[in-house]
Biopython code that builds the backbone (N, CA, C, O; Angstrom):
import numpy as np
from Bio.PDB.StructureBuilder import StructureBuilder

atoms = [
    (1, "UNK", "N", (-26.584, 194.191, 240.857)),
    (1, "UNK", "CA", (-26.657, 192.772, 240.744)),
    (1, "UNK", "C", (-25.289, 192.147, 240.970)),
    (1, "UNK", "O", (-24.347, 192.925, 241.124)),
    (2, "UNK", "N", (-25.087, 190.969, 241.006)),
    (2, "UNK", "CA", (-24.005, 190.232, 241.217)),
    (2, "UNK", "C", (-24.080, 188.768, 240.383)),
    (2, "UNK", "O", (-25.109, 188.163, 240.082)),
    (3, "UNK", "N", (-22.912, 188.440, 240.144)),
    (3, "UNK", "CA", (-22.630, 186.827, 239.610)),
    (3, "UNK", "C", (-21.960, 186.503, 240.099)),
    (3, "UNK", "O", (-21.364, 187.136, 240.972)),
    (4, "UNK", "N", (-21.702, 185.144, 239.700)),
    (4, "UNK", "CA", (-20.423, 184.302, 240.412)),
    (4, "UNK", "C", (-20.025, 183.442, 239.464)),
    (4, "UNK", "O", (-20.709, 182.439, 239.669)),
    (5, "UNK", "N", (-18.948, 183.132, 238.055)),
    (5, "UNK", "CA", (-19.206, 182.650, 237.534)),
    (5, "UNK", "C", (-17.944, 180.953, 238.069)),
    (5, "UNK", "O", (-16.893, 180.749, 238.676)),
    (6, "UNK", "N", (-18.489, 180.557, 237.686)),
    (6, "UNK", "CA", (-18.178, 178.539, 237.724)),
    (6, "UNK", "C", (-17.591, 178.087, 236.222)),
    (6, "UNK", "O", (-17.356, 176.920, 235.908)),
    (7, "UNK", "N", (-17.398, 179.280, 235.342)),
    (7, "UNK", "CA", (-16.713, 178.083, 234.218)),
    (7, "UNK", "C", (-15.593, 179.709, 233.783)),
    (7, "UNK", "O", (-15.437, 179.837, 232.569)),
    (8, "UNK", "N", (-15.103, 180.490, 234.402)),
    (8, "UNK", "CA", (-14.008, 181.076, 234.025)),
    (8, "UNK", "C", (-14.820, 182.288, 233.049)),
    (8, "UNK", "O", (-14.035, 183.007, 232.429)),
    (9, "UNK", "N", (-15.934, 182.513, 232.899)),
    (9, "UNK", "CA", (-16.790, 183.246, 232.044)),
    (9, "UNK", "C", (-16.740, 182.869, 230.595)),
    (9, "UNK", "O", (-17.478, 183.310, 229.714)),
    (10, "UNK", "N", (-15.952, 182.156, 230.486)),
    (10, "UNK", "CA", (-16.486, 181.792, 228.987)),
    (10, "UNK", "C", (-17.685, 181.297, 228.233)),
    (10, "UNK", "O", (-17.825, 181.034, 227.039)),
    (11, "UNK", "N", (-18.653, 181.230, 229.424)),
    (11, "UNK", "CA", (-20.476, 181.025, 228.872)),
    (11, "UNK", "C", (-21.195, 181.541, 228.966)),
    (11, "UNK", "O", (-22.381, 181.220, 228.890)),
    (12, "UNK", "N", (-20.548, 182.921, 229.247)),
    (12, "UNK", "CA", (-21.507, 183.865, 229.501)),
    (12, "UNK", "C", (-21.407, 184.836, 228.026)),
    (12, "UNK", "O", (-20.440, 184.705, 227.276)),
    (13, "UNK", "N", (-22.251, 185.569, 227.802)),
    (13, "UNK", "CA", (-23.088, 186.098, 226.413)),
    (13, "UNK", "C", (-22.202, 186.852, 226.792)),
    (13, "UNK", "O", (-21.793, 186.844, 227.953)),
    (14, "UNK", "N", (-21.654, 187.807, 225.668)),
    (14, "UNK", "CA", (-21.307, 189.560, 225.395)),
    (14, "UNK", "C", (-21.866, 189.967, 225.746)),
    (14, "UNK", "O", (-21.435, 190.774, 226.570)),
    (15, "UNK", "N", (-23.445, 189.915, 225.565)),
    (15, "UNK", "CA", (-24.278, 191.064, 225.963)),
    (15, "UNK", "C", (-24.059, 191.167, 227.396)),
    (15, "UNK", "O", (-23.760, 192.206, 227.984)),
    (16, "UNK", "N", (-24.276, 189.695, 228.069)),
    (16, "UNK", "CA", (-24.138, 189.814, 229.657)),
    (16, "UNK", "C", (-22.937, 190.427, 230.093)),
    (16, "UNK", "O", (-23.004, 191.475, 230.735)),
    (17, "UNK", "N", (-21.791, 189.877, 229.809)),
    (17, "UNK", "CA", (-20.777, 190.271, 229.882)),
    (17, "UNK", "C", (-20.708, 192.103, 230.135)),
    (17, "UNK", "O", (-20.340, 192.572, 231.212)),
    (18, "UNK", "N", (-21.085, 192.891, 229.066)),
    (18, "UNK", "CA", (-21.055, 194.235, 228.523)),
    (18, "UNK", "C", (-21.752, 194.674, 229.884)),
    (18, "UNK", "O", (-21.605, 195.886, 230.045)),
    (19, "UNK", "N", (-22.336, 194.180, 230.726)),
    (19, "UNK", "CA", (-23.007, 195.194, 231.433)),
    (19, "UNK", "C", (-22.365, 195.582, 232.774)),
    (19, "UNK", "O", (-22.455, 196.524, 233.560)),
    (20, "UNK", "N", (-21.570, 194.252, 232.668)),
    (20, "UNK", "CA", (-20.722, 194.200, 234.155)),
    (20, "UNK", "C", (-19.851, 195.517, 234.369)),
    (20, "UNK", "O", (-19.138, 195.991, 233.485)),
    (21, "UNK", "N", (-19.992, 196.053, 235.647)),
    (21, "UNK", "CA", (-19.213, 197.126, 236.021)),
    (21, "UNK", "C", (-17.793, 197.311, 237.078)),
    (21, "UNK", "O", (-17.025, 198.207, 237.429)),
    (22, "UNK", "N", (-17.982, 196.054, 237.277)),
    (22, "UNK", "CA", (-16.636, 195.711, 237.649)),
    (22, "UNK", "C", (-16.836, 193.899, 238.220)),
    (22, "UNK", "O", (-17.829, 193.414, 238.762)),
    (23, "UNK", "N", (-15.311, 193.090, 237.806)),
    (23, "UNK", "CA", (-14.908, 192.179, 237.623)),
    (23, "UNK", "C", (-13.879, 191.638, 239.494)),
    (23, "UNK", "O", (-12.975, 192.301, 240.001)),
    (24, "UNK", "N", (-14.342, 190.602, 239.931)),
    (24, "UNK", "CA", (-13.662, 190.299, 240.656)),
    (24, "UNK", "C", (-12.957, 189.376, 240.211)),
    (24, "UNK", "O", (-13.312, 188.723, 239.230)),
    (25, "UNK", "N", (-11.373, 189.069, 241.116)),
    (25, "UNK", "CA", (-10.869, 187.515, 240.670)),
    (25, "UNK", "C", (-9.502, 187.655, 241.933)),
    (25, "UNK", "O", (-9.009, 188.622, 242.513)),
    (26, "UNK", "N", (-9.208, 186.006, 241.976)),
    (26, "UNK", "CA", (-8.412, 186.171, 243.391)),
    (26, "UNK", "C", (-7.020, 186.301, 242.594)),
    (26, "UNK", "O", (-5.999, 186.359, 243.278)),
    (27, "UNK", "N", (-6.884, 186.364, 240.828)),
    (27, "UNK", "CA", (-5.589, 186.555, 240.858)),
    (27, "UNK", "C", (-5.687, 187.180, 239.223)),
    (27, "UNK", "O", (-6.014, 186.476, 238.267)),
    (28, "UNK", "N", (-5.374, 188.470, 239.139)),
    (28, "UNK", "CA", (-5.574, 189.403, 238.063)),
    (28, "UNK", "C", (-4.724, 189.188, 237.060)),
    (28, "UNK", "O", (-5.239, 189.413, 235.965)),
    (29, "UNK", "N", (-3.344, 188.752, 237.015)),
    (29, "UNK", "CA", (-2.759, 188.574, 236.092)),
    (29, "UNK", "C", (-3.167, 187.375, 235.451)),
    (29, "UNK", "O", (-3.157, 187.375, 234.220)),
    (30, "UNK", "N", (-3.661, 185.966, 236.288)),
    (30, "UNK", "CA", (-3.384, 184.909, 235.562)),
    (30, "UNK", "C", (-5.093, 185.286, 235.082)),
    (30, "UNK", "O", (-5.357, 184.706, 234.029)),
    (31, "UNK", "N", (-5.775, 185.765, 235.395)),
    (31, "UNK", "CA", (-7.078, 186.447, 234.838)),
    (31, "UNK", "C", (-6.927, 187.029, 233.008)),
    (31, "UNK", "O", (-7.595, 186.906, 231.981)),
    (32, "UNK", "N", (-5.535, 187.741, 233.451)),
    (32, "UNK", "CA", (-5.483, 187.977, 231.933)),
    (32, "UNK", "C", (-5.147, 187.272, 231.339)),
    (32, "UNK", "O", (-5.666, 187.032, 230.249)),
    (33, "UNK", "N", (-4.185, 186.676, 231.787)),
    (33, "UNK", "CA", (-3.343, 185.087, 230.787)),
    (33, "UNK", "C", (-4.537, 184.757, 230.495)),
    (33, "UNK", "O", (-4.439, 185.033, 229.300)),
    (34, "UNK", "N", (-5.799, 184.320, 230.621)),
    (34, "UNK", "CA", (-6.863, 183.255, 229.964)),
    (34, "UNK", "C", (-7.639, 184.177, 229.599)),
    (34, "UNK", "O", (-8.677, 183.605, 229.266)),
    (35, "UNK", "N", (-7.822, 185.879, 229.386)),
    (35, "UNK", "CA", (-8.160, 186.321, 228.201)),
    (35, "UNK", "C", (-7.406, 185.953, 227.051)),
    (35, "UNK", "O", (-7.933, 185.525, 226.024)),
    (36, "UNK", "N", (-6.217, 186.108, 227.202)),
    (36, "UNK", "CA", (-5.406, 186.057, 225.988)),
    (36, "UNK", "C", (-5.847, 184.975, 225.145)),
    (36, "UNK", "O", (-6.170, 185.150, 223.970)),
    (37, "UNK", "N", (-5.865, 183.874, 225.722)),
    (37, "UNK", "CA", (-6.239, 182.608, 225.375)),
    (37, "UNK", "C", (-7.972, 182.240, 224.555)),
    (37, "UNK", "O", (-8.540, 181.337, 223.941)),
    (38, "UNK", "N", (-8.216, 183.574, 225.051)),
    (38, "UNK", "CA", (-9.915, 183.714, 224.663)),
    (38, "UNK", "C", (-11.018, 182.872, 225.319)),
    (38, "UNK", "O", (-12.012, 182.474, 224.713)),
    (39, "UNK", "N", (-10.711, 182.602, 226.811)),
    (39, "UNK", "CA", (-11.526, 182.429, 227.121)),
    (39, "UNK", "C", (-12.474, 183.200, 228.081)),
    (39, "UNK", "O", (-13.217, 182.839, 228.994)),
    (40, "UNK", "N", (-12.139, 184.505, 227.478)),
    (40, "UNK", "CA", (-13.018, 185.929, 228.301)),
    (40, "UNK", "C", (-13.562, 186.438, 227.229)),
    (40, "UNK", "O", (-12.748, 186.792, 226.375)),
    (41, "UNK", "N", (-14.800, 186.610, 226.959)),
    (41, "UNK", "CA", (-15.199, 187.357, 225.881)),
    (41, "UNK", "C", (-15.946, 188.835, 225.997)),
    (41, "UNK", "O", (-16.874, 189.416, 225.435)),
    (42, "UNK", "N", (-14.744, 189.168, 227.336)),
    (42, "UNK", "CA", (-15.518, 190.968, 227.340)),
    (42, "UNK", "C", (-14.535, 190.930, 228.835)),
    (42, "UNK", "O", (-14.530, 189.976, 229.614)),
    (43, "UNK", "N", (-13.948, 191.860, 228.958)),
    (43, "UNK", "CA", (-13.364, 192.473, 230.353)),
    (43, "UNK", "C", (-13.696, 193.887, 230.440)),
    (43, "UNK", "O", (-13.188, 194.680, 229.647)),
    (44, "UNK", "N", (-14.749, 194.377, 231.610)),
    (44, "UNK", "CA", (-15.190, 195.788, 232.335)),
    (44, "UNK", "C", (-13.654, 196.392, 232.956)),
    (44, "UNK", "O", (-12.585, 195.864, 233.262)),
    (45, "UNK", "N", (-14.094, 197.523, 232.953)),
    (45, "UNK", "CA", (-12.813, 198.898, 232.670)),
    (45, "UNK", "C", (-11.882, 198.938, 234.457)),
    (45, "UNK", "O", (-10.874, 199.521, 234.855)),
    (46, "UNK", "N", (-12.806, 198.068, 235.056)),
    (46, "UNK", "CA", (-12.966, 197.721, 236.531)),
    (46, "UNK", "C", (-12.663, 196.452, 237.034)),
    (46, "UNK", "O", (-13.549, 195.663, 237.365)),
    (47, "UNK", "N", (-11.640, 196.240, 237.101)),
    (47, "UNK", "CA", (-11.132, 194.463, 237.216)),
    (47, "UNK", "C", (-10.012, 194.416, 238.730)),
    (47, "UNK", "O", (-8.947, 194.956, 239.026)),
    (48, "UNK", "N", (-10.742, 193.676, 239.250)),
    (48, "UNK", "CA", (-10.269, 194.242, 240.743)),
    (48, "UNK", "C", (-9.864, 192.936, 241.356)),
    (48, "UNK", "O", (-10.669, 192.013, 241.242)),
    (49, "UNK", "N", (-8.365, 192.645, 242.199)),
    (49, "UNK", "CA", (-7.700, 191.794, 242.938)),
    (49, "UNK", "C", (-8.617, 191.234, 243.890)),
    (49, "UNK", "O", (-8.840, 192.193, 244.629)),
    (50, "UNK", "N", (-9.343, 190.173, 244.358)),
    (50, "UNK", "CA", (-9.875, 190.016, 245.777)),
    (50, "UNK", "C", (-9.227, 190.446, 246.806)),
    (50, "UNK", "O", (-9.983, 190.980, 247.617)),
    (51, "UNK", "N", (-7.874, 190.432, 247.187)),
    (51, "UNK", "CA", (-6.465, 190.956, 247.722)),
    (51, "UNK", "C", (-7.561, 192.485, 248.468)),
    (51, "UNK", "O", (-7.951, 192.745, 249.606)),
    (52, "UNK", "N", (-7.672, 192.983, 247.491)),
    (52, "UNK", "CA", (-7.966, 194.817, 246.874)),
    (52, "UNK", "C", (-8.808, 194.679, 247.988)),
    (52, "UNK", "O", (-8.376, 194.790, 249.135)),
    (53, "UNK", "N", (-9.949, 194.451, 247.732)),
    (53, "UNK", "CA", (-11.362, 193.944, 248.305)),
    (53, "UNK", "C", (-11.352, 193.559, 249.126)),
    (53, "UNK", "O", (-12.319, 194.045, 249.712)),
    (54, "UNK", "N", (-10.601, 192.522, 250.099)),
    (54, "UNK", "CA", (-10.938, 192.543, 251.070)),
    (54, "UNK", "C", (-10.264, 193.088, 252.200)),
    (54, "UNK", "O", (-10.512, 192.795, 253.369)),
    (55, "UNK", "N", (-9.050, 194.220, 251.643)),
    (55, "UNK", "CA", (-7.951, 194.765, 252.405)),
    (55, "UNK", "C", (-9.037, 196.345, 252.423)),
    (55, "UNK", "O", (-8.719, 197.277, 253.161)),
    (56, "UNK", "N", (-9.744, 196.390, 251.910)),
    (56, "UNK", "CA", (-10.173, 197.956, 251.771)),
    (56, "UNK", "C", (-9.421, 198.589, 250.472)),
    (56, "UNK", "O", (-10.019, 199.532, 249.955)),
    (57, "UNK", "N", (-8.120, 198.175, 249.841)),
    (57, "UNK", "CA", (-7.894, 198.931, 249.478)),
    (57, "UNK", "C", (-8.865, 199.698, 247.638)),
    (57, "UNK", "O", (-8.538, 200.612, 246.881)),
    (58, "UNK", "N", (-10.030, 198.748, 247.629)),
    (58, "UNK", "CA", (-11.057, 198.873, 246.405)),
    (58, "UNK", "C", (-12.269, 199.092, 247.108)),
    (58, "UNK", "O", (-12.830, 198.027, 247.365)),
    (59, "UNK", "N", (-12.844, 200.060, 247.494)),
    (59, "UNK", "CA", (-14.213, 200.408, 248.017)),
    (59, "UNK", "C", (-15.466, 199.119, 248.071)),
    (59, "UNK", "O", (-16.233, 198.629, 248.900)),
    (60, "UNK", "N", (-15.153, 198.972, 246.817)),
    (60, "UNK", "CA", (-16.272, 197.535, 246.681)),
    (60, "UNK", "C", (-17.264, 198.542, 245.979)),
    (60, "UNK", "O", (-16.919, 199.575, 245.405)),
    (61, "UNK", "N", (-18.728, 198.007, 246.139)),
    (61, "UNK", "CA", (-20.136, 198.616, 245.310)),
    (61, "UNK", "C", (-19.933, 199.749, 245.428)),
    (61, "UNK", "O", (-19.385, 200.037, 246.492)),
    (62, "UNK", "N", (-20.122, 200.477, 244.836)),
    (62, "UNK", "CA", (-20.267, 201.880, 244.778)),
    (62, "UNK", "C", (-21.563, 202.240, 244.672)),
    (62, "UNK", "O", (-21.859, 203.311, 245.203)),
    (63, "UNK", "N", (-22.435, 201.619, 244.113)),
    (63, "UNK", "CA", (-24.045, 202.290, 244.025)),
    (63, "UNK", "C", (-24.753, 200.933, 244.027)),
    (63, "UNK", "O", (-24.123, 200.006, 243.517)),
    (64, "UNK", "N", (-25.973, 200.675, 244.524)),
    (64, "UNK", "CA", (-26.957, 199.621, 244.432)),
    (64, "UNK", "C", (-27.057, 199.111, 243.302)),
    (64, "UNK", "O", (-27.303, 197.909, 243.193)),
    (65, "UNK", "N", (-26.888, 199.915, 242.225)),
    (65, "UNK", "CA", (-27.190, 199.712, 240.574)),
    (65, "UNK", "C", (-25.851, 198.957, 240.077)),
    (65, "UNK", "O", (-25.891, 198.387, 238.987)),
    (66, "UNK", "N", (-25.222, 198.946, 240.485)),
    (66, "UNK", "CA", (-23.613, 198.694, 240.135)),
    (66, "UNK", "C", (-23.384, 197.223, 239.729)),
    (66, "UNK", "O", (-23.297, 196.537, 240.747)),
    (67, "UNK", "N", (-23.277, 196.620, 238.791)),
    (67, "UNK", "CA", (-23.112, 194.739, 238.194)),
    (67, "UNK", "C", (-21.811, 194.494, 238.351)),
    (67, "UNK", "O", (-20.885, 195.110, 237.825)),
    (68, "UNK", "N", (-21.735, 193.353, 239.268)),
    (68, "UNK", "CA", (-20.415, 193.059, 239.857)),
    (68, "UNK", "C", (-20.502, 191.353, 239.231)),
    (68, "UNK", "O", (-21.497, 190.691, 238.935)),
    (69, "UNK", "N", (-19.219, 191.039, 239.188)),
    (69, "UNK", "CA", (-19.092, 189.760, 239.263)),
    (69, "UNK", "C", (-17.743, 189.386, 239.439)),
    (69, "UNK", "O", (-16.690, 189.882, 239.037)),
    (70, "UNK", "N", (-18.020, 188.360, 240.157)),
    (70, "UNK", "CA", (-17.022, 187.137, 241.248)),
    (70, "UNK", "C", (-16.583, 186.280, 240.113)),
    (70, "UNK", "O", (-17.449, 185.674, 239.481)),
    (71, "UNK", "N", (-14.519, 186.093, 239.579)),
    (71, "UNK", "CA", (-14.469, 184.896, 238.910)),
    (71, "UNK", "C", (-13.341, 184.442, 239.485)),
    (71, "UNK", "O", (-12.282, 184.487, 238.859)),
    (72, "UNK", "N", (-13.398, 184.010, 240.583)),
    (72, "UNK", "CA", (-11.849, 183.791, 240.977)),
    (72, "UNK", "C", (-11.735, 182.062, 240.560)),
    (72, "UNK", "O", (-12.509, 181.109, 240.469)),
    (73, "UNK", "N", (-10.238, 182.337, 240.374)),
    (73, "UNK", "CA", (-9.402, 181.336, 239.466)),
    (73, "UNK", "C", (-9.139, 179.930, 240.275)),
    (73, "UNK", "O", (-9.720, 178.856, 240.123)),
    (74, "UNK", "N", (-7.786, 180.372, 241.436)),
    (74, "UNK", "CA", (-7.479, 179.381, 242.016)),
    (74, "UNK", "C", (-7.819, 179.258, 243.467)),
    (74, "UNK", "O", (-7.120, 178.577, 244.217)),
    (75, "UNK", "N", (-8.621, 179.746, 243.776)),
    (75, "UNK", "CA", (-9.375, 179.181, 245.748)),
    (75, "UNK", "C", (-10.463, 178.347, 245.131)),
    (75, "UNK", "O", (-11.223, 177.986, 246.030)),
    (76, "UNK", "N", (-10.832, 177.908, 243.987)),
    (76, "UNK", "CA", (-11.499, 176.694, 243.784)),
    (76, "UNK", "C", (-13.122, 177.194, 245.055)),
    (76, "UNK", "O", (-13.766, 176.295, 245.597)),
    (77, "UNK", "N", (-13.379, 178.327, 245.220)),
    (77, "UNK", "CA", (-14.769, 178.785, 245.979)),
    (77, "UNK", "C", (-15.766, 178.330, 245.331)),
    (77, "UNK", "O", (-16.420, 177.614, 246.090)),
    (78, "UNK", "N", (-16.271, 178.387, 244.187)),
    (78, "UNK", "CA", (-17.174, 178.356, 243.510)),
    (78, "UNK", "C", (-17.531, 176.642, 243.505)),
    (78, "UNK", "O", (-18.612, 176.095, 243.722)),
    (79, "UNK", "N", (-16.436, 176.141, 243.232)),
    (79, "UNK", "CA", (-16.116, 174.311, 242.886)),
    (79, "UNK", "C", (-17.042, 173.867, 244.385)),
    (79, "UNK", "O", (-17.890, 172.976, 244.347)),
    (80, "UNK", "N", (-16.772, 174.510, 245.444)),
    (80, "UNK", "CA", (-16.825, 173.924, 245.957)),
    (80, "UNK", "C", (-18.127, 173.774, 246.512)),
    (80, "UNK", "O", (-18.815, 172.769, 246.693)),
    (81, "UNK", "N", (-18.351, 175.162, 246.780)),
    (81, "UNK", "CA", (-20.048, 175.063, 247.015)),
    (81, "UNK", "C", (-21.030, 174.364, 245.870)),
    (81, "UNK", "O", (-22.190, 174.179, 246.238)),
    (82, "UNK", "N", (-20.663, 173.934, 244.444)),
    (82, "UNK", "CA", (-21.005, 173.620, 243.357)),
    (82, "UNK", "C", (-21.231, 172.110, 244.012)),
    (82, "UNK", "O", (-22.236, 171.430, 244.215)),
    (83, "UNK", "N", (-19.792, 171.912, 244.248)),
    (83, "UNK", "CA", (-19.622, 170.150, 244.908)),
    (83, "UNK", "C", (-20.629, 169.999, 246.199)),
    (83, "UNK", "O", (-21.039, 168.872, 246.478)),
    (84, "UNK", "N", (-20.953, 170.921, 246.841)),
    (84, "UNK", "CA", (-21.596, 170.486, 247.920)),
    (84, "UNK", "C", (-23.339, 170.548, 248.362)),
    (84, "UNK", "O", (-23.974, 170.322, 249.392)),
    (85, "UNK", "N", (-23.767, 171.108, 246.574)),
    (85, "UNK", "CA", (-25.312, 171.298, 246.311)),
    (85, "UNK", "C", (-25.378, 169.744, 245.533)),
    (85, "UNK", "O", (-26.340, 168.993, 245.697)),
    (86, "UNK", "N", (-24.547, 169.500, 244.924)),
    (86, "UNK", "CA", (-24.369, 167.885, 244.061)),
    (86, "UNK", "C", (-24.618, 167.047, 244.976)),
    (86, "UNK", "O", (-25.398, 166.105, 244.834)),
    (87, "UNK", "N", (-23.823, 167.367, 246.272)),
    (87, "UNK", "CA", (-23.682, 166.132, 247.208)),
    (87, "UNK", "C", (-25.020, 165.747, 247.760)),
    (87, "UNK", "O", (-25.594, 164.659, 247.811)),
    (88, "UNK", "N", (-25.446, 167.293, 248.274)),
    (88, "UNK", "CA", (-26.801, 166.971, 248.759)),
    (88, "UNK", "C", (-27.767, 166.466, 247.744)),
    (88, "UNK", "O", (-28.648, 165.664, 248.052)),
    (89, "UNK", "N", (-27.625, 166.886, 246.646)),
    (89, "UNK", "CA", (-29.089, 165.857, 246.061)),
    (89, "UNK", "C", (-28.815, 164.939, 245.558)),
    (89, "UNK", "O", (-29.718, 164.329, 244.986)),
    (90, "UNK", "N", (-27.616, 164.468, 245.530)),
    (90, "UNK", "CA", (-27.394, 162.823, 245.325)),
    (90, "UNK", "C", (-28.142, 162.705, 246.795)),
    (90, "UNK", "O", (-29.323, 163.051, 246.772)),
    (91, "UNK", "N", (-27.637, 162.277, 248.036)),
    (91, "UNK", "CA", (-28.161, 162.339, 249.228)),
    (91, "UNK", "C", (-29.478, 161.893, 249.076)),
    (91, "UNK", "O", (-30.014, 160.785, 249.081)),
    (92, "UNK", "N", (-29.954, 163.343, 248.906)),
    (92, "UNK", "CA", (-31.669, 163.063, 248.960)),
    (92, "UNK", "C", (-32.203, 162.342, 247.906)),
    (92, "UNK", "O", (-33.266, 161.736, 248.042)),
    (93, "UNK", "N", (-31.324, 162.341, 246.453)),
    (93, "UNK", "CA", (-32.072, 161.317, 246.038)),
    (93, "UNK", "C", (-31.916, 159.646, 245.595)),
    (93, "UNK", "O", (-32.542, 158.984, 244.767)),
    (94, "UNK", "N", (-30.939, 159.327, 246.411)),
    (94, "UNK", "CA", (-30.486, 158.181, 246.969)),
    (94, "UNK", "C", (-29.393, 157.811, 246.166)),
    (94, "UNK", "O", (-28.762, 156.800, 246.475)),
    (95, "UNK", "N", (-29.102, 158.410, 245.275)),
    (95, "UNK", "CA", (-28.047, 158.272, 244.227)),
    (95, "UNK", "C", (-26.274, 158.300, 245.200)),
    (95, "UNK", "O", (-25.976, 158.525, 246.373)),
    (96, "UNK", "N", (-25.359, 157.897, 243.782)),
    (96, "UNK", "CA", (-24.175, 158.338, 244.422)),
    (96, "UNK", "C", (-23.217, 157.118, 244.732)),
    (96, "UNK", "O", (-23.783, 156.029, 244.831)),
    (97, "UNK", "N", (-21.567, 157.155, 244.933)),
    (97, "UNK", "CA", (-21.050, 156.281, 245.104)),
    (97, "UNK", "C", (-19.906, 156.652, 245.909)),
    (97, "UNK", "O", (-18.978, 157.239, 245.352)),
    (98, "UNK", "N", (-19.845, 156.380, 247.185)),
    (98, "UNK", "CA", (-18.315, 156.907, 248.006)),
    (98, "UNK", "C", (-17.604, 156.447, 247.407)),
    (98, "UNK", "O", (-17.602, 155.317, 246.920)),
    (99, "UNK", "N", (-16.535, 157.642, 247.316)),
    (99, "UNK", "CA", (-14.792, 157.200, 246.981)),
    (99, "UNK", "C", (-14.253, 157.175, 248.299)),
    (99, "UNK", "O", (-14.501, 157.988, 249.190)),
    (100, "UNK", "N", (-13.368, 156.018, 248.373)),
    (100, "UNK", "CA", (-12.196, 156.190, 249.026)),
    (100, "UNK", "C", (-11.075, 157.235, 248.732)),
    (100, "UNK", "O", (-10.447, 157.332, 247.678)),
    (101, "UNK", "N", (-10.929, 158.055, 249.934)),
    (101, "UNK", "CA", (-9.736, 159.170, 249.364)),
    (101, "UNK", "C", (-8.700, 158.942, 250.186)),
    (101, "UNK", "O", (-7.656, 159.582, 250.056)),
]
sb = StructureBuilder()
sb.init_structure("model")
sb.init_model(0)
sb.init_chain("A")
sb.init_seg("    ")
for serial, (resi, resn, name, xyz) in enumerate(atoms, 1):
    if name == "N":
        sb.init_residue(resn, " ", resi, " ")
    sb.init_atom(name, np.array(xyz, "f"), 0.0, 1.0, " ", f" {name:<3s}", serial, name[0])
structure = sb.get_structure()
């Protein structure tokens, strides 16, 4: 299985948490800085750089069965596709207010 989490994992259950078998994030140290802080309530034995991952140098899945999850910090990935399912159903449902940027 896979996740992707959108709030830094801090809403996700222990239990959920506990099953994960390895942890992605685009930046591992500042990953730990906000355990410290407690807003991780479980880190897998498997906590891997995106860097890692997409250089080869971390295999990636190892077995079909394998619970992965995506929390990267600062490429703002998650925000954005988040921002762009919002956009569309304001859109469709006529809602919404342009900003000037």
């Amino acid at each position: 299985g896979f996740a992707a989490s959108v709030d830094l994992g801090s809403y996700w259950s222990l239990e959920a948490m506990e099953q994960l078998d390895t942890l992605i994030t685009d930046d591992v140290e500042q990953f730990a800085y906000y355990n410290t802080l407690g807003y991780i309530n479980y880190l897998p034995e498997d906590v891997v750089d995106l860097s890692e991952l997409v250089s080869g140098k971390h295999p990636g899945r190892r077995s079909d069965g394998e619970r992965t999850m995506a929390c990267n910090l600062g490429i703002a990935a998650e925000d954005i596709v988040v921002a762009s399912v919002v956009v569309d159903r304001a859109k469709a449902a006529g809602i919404g207010t342009w900003l000037p940027l």
